[in-house]
C-alpha positions in Angstrom: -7.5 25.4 1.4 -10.1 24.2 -1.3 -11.4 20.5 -1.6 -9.0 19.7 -4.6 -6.2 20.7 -3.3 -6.7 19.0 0.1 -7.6 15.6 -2.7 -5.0 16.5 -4.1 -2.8 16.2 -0.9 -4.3 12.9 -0.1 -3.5 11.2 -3.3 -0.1 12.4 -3.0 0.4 10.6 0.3 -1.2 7.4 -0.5 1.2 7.0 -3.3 4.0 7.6 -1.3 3.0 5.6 1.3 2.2 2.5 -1.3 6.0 3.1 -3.0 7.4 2.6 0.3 5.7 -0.5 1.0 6.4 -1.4 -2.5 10.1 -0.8 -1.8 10.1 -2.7 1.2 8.7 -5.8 -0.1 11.0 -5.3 -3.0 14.1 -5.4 -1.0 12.9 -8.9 1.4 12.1 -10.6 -1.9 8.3 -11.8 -0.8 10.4 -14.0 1.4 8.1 -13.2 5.0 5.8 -15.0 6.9 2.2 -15.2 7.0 1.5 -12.6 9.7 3.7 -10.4 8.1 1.8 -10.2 4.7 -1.4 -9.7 6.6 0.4 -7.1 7.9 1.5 -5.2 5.3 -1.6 -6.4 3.2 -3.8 -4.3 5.8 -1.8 -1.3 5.4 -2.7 -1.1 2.0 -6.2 -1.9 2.9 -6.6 1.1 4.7 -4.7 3.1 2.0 -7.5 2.7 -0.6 -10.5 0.8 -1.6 -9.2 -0.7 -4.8 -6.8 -2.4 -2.5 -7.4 -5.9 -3.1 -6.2 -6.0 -6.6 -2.8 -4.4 -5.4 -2.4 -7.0 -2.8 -3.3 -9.7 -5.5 -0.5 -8.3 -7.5 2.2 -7.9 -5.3 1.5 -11.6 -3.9 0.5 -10.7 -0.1 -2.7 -13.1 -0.6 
């Protein structure tokens, strides 16, 4: 399997995986506690380096 299509892969799954969390914060309404949204706020930390201005948007911090 070549380099781009494994990038390729990887990309795929990191926006699936941020859609899901998306969804689930979606559906409780940022109604959670603290611990919670460091939580989910470290999840998307390890999804990606640009993370901190996706946690900024959705309101985790």
């Amino acid at each position: 399997m070549s380099e781009r299509t494994k990038e390729i892969r990887r990309r795929r799954k990191r926006r699936a995986n941020y859609a899901a969390l998306k969804s689930k914060l979606a559906k409780v309404g940022g109604k959670f506690d603290t611990q919670t949204k460091q939580k989910y706020a470290e999840k998307l930390r390890k999804l990606s380096p640009g993370a901190d201005i996706v946690i900024k948007t959705l309101g985790l911090e």
